[in-house]
C-alpha positions as CSV (number, residue, x, y, z in Angstrom):
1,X,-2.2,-21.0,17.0
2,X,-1.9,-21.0,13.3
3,X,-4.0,-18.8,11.1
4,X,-5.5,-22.1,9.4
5,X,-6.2,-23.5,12.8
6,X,-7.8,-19.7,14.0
7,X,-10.2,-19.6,11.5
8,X,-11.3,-22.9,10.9
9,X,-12.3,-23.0,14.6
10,X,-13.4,-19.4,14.6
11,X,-15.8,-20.6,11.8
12,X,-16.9,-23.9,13.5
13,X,-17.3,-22.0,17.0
14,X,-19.8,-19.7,14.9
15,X,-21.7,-22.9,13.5
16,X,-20.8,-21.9,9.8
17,X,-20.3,-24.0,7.0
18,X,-17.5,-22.6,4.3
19,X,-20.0,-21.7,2.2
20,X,-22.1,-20.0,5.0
21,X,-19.3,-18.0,5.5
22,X,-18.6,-17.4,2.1
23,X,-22.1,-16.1,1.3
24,X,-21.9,-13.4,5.0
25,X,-18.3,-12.2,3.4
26,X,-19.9,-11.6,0.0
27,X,-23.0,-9.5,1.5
28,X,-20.0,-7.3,2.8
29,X,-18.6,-6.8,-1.3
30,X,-16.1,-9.3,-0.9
31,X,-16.4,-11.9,-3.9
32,X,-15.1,-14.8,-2.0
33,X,-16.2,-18.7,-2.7
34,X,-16.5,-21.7,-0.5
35,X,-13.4,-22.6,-2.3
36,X,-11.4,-20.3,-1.2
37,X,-12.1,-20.4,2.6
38,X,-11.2,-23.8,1.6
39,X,-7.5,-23.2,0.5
40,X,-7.1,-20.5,3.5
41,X,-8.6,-23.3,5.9
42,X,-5.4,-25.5,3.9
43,X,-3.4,-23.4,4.0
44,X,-2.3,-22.8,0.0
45,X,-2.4,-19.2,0.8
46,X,-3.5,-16.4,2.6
47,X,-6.6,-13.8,2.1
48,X,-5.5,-10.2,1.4
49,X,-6.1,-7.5,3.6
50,X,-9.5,-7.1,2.6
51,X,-11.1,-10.6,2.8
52,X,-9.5,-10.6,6.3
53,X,-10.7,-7.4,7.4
54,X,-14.0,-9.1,6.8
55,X,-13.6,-12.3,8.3
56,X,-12.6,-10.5,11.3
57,X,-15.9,-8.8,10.9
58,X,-18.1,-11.6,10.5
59,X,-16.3,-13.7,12.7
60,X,-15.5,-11.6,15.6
61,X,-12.0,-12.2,15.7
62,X,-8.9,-10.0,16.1
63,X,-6.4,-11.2,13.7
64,X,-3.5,-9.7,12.9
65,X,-0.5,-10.4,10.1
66,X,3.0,-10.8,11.6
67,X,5.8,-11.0,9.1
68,X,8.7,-13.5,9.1
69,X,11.4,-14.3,6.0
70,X,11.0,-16.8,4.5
71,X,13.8,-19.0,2.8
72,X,13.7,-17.1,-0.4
73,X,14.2,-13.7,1.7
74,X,10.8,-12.5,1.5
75,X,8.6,-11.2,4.4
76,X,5.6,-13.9,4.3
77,X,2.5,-13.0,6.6
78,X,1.4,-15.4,9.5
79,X,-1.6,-15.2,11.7
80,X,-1.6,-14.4,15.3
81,X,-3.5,-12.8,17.7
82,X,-2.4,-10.5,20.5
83,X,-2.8,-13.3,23.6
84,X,-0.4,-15.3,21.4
85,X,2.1,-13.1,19.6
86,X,5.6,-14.6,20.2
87,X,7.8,-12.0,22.0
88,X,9.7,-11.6,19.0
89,X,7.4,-9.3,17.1
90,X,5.8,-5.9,17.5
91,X,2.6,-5.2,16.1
92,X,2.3,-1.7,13.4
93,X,-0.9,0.0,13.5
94,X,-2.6,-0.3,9.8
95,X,-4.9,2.9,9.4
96,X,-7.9,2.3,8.0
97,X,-8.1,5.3,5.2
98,X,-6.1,4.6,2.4
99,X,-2.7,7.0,1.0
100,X,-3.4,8.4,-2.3
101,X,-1.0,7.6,-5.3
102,X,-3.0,9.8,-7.6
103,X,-4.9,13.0,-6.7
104,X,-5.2,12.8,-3.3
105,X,-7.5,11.2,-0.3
106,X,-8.6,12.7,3.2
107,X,-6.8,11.3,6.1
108,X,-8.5,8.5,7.8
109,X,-6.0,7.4,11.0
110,X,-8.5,4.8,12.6
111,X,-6.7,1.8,12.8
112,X,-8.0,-0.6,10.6
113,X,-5.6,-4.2,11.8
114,X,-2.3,-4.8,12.8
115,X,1.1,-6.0,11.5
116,X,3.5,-7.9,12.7
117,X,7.5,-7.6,12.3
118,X,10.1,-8.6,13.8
119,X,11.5,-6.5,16.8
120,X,15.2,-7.0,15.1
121,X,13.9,-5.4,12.2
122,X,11.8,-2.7,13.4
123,X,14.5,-1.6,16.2
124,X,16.6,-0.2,13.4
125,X,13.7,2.5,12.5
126,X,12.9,3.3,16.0
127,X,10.3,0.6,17.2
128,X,6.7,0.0,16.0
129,X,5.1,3.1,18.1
130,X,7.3,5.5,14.6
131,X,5.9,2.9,12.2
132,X,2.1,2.8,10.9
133,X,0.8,0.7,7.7
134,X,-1.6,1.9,4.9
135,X,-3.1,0.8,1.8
136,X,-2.1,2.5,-1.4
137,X,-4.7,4.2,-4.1
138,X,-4.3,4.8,-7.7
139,X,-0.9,4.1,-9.9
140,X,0.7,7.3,-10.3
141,X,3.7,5.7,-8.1
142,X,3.8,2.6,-10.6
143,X,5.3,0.2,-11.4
144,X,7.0,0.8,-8.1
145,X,4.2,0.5,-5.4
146,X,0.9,0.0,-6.9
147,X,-2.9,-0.1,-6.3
148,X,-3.9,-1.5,-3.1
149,X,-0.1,-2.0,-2.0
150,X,0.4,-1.8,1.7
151,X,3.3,0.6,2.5
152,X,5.0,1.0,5.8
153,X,6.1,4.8,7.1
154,X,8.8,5.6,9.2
155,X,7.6,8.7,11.0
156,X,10.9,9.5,12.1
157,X,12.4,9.6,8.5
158,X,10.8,12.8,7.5
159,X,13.9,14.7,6.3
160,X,14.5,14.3,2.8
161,X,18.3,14.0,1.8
162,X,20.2,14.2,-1.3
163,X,19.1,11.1,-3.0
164,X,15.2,11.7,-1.7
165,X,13.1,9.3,-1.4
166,X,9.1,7.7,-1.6
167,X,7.4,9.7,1.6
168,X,4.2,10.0,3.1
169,X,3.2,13.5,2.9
170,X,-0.2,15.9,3.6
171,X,-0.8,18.5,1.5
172,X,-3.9,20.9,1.1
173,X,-5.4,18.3,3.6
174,X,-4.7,15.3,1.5
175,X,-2.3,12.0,2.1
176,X,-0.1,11.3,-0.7
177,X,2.3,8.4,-1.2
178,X,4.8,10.4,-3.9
179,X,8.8,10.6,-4.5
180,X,10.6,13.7,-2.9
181,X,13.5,15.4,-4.2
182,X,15.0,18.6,-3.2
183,X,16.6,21.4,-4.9
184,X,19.3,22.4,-3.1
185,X,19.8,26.0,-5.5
186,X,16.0,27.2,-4.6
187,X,15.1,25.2,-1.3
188,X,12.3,23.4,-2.7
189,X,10.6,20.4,-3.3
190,X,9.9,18.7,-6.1
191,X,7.3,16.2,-5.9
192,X,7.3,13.4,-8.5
193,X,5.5,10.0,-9.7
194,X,7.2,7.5,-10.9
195,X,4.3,7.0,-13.5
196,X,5.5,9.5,-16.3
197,X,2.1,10.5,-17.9
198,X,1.7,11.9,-14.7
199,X,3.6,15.9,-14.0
200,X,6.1,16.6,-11.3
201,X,5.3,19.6,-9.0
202,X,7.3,22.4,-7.0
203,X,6.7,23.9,-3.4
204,X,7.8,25.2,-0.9
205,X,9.0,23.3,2.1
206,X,6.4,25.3,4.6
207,X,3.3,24.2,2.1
208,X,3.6,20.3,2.9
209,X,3.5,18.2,5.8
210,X,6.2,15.1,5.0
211,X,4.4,12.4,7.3
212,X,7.6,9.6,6.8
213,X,9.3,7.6,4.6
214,X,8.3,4.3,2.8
215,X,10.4,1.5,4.2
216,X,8.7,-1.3,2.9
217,X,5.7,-2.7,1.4
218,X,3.9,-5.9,0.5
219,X,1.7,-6.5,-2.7
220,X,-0.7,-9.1,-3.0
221,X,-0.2,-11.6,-5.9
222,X,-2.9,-11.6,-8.5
């Protein structure tokens, strides 16, 4: 089943107009209209990772956002539950905390939802149970990833060669989303953010935790 067919019968079996539903997803922050629900129950386009956190909330479903490629080449999110996922995908755990691109957040690993790729694609990085999903805070990474971008980790890329990379790491009890260099003359790291009005720092390798490496992520369009 479809994710326009899922809800619109998740919404009916709960005897809720669109507007109903609109008004029991806005007493949980989320500033959707009747309109909206409208164009999801369409089909024009999907509801971010927030407004279907919610509906999954209100609605007491379990809905969860595979990705295919589309014909342009990018990963386009369909909705599926687990009784119906096609063989073909895996799902990635999405923790529910966010990954700070600014000063720093406290872990949060509850998972949140799940994600869906394509086993083909994931079996390259070592299969969904090395992968996890989460939601990115603040814009020192920009304009790469920005606020509220959802980033997937590769928990077994945690080794950061010559060219470095964007990792996952912990440090002083905080998850970071940050670029990783290393300097090869004094063994350290060198943590940058691609925003430059924000500074670069030095450690040691034995003062951070690298979780994995950003191997892709998906932005909503506003």
């Amino acid at each position: 089943m479809i994710f326009v067919d899922k809800l619109k019968n998740a919404r009916n079996n709960s005897g809720l107009t669109q507007s109903q539903l609109s008004e029991k997803l806005q007493t949980l922050g989320r500033k959707v209209s009747a309109q909206q629900i409208s164009s999801w129950e369409r089909g024009d386009y999907f509801p971010s990772h927030k407004n279907l956190s919610a509906i999954c909330e209100v609605l007491s479903l379990d809905l969860d956002y595979p990705a295919e490629k589309s014909e342009s080449g990018q990963i386009q999110p369909v909705a599926h539950s687990e009784s119906d996922l096609p063989d073909e995908f895996s799902l990635v755990e999405k923790r529910k905390g966010a990954i700070s691109a600014g000063p720093g957040l406290r872990p949060d690993n509850d998972v949140d939802f799940r994600l869906a790729f394509r086993n083909d694609w994931l079996e390259q990085f070592g299969g969904a149970q090395q992968l996890f999903v989460v939601r990115v805070e603040g814009d020192s990474m920009e304009p790469t990833l920005k606020e509220s971008d959802t980033v997937l980790i590769n928990k077994n890329a945690n080794t950061i060669g010559a060219g470095g990379g964007i990792f996952a790491i912990n440090w002083n009890s905080m998850v970071l989303v940050k670029r990783l260099q290393m300097n090869p003359q004094t063994n350290e790291i060198i943590i940058k953010s691609d925003n430059p009005n924000y500074d670069s720092m030095v450690v040691r390798p034995d003062e951070i935790q690298v979780e994995g490496k950003v191997i892709w992520y998906g932005r909503e369009v506003r």
